[in-house]
N, C-alpha and C positions, 0 to 999 in steps of 0.2 A: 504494500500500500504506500503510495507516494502523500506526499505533504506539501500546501499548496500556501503561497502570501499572496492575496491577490487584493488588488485597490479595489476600494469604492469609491462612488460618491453617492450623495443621499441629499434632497432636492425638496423643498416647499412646494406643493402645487396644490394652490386651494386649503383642503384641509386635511388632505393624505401626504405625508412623506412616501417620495420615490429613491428607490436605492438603485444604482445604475454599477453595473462594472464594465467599466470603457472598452476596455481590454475581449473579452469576451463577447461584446455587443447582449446581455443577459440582465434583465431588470427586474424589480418586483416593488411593491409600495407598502402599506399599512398606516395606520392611525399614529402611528407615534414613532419617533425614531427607532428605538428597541424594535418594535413590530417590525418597521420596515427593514433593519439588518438582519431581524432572522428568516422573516419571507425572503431576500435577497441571498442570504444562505442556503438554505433548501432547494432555489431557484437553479443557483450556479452546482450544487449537491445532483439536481436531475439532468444540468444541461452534459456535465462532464458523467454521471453513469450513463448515460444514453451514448455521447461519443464515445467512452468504455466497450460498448456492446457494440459501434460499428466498427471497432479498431483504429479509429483514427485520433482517440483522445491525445498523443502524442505530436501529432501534423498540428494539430487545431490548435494545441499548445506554442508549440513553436512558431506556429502563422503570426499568432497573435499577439508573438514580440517575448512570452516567457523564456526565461532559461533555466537551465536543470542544474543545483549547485547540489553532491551528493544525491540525497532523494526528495530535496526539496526543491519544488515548479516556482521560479519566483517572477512576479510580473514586474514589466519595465517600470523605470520610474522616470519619468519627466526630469530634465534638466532644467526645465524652464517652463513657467504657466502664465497666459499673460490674456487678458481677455483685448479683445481689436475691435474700434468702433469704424464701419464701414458706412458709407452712402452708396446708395444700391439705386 
């Protein structure tokens, strides 16, 4: 069994927290922060046993920028985060 650090974020919309993990494209929400990190665990818990069972949890890992340090999948980490205000 592998061991996994993967980012969140977790987002105000309306009156539900949304918990997002970038990396994986994988989301889920709930009532209250707590709620929405463990719906957002279970979420990323079914998306990776599913790629588990097509054999590609390993591809999907590594597409999506993880590396494997020993037996731990560790997702990339931002060098820099900056938000851009554009005119469109």
């Amino acid at each position: 069994m592998s061991k996994f650090s993967i980012r969140i974020e977790i987002f105000k919309e309306g009156e539900a927290y949304v918990a997002l993990s970038p990396e994986l494209n994988v989301s889920s929400f709930g009532g209250t922060i707590e709620e929405a990190k463990s719906a957002i665990k279970e979420a990323i818990e079914a998306f990776m046993e599913e790629c588990e069972k097509m054999g590609t949890l390993e591809d999907v890992l590594e597409e999506a920028g993880f590396t494997k340090n020993s037996d731990i999948w560790i997702s990339r980490a931002p060098i820099m985060e900056e938000c851009l205000s554009l005119a469109v």
